[in-house]
N, C-alpha and C positions, 0 to 999 in steps of 0.2 A: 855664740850665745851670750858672752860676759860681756862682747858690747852695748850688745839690745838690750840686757839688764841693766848695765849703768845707765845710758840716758832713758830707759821707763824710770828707776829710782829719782832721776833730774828731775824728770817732766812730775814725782810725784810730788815730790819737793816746793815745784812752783803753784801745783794745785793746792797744796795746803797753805801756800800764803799770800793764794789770789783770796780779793775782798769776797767778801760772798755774794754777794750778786753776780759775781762771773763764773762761781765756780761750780754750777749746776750743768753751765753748758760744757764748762772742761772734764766735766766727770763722761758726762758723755762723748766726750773728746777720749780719753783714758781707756772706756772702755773701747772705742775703734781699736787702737795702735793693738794693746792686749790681743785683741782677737786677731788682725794681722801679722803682729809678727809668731803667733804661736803659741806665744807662754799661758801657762797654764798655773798661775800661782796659785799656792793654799790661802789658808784663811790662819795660822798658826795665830792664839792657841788654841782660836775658834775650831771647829768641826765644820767640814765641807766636804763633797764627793771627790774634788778636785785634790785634797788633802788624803785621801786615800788612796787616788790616780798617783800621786808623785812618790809613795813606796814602791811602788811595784816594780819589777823586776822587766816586767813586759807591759804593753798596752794593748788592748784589743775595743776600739771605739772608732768613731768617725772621724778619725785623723788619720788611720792606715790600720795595716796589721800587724798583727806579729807573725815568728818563725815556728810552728809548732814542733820542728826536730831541733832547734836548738834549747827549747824548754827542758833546764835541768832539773835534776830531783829536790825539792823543797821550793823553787823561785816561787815567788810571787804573782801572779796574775793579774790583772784589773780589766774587767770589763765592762763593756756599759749594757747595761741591764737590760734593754730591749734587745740587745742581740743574743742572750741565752741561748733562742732555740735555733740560732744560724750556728754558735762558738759550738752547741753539742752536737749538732749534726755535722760539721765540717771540720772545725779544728780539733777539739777533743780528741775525738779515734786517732789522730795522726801523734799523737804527745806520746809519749815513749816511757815517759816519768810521773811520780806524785807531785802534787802541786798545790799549792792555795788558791782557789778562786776568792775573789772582793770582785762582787756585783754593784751597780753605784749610777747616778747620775742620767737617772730615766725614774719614769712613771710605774715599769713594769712591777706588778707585783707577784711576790713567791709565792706558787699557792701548792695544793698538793700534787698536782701533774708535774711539779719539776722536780719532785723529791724522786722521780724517776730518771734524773739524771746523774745522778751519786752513785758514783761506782767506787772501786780502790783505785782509782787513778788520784781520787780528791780528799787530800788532807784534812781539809776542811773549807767550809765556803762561807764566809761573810757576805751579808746579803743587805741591801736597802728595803723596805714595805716588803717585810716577811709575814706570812698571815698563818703560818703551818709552824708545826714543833718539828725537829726531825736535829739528834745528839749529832750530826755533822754540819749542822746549819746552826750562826749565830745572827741574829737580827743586829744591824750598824743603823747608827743616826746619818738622819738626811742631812742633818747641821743646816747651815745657812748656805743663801745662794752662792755659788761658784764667783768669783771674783772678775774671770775675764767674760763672764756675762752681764756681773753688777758691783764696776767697783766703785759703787757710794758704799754698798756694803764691809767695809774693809773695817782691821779690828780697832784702827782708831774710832769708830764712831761708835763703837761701846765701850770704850776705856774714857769718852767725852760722857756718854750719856751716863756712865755709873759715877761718875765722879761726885755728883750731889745725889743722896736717895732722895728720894720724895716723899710726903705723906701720901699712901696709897689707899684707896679707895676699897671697903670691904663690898667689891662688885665685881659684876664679870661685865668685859667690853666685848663684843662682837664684832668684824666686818669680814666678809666673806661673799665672795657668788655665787650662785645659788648655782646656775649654770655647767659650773665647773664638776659636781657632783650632786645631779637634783634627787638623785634615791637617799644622800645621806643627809644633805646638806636643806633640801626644803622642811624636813620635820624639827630639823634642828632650829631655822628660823624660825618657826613658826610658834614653838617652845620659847624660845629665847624671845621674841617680840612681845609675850604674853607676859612677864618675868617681872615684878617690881623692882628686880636687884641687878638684874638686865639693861645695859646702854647701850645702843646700835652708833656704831661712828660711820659715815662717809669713808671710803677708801682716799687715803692720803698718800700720792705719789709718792713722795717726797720721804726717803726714809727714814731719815733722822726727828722728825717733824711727828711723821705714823709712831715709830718709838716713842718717842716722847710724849705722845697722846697716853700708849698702852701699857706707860711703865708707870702711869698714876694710878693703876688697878692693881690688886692684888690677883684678881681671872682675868683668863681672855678663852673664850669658846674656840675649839677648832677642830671640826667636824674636818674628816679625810676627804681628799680634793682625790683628783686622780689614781693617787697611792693614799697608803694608809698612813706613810709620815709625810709634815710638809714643813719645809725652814720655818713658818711663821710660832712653832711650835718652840723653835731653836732660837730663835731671834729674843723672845717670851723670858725665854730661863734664864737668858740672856741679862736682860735685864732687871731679873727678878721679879717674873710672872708666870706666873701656876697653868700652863694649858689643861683646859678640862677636853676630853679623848674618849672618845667610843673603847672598847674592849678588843684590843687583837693580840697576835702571840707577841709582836716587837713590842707595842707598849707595855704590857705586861713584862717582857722580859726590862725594859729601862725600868718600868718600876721597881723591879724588885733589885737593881744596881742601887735602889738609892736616890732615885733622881723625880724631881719633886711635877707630877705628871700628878691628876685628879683623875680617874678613870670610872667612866659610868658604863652601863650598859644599853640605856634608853636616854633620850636628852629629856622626858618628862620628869627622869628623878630632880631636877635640878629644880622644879615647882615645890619642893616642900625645903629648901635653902632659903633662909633671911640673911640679914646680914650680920649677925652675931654668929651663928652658922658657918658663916665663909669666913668671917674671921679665928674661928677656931681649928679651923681645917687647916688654913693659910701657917697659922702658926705648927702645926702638924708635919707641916709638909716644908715649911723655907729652909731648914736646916739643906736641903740636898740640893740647894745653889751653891754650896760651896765644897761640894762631893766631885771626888779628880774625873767623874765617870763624865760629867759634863763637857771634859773639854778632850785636844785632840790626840795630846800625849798618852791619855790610859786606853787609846783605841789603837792608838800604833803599837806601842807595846804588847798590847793584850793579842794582837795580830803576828806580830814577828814572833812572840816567844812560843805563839801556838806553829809556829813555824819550823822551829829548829826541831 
């Protein structure tokens, strides 16, 4: 493995100092190898699912299994969230020991049917789109996309785009598919295209490029796609923008970390906001970009030490 790692570090080396007209297609080159040879990098100091896969102790997702008699008392677990109701029906009974589950890196969302899978086997369980309260369940950030899926995503291209702030815009940006979530997501457009304080943008492949559109805003709207978190939300704080969020128990819980989330209940409240409005709010609320809950270190720790 310390070979494969040096020459991807090579190959990233020479991506960063191909002209840029070549280096859209090397990024999609980058991401081939990544998914070939395996690796599975985090996003450090970003937050990613993948950054909670590489504590773990064992793996349990679509790479293989793990050993449930070798699962000792306290390890770590990571699994990937659609498979909850395969891991508690099949491997669970067979574990011998207490353990941490971290769910991660799927759409699935925790609703109250699984709070019926918490026994004393489980120390406690970090979960991704938590929608329930339950004192052994903590809701984790979706963070930004996984690396060996999108590595244009990587942390240089926020440590590029934060380098100059901008004057930002007392607005909220929008772009989003309807498609993707049409129970939550058409009311919200429909709200939002009605909006004096409202910009609807074209989806912009190109990531660096979308960022840099969404980081002239002080909002950016982001109605739940399939789960109730989505990177676009992470990418946002990222660069020093406010997502405004429907009500569930995980943004609820990030909000009250601290971390700078607008949380409505209806997207019509957003019709009696101008833009001295967003500006007071904004200033309300920016202090918690610079709060440690945003990034990957206070999520590992807060995970290991609920551990020992």
């Amino acid at each position: 493995m310390g070979d494969k790692k040096d020459k991807l570090s090579k190959m990233i080396k020479k991506i960063r100092e191909a002209p840029t007209s070549l280096r859209h297609k090397l990024d999609s080159t980058i991401n081939s190898v990544v998914a070939l040879t395996g690796m599975r990098p985090d996003s450090f100091p970003y937050l990613s699912g993948d950054g909670f896969r590489q504590i773990a102790d064992w793996v349990y997702d679509e790479t293989g299994t793990c050993r449930p008699s070798e699962i000792k008392e306290g390890q770590l677990v990571f699994l990937k969230a659609d498979k909850v109701e395969e891991w508690f029906g099949n491997i669970h009974p067979k574990i011998n020991y207490r353990y941490t589950l971290i769910s991660h890196n799927s759409d699935y969302n925790i609703t109250e049917a699984d709070l019926n899978f918490i026994d004393d086997k489980i120390i406690h369980w970090y979960a991704q789109n938590v929608k329930v309260v339950h004192p052994q369940l903590t809701p984790i950030p979706i963070g930004i996309n996984n690396l060996y899926l999108n590595y244009t995503e990587r942390s240089s291209l926020f440590r590029k785009l934060n380098r100059i702030i901008p004057v930002r815009k007392n607005r909220i940006i929008f772009a989003f598919s309807i498609s993707t979530n049409p129970t939550e997501r058409q009311p919200a457009h429909d709200v939002l295209t009605s909006l004096p304080v409202a910009d609807n943008t074209e989806w912009i492949r190109d990531r660096y490029r979308y960022l840099r559109t969404v980081r002239n805003y002080k909002f950016i709207a982001a109605p739940d796609g399939n789960g109730n978190d989505d990177p676009r939300r992470w990418q946002a704080m990222y660069v020093g923008v406010v997502p405004i969020v429907t009500r569930t128990a995980s943004m609820e819980y990030f909000k009250s970390l601290g971390l700078p989330l607008y949380i409505i209940d209806d997207w019509r409240e957003l019709a009696r906001l101008e833009e001295k409005d967003l500006e007071r709010i904004y200033d309300e609320l920016k202090d918690g970009f610079g709060r440690a809950e945003l990034y990957a270190d206070f999520w590992v720790d807060k995970i290991k030490q609920n551990d020992k």
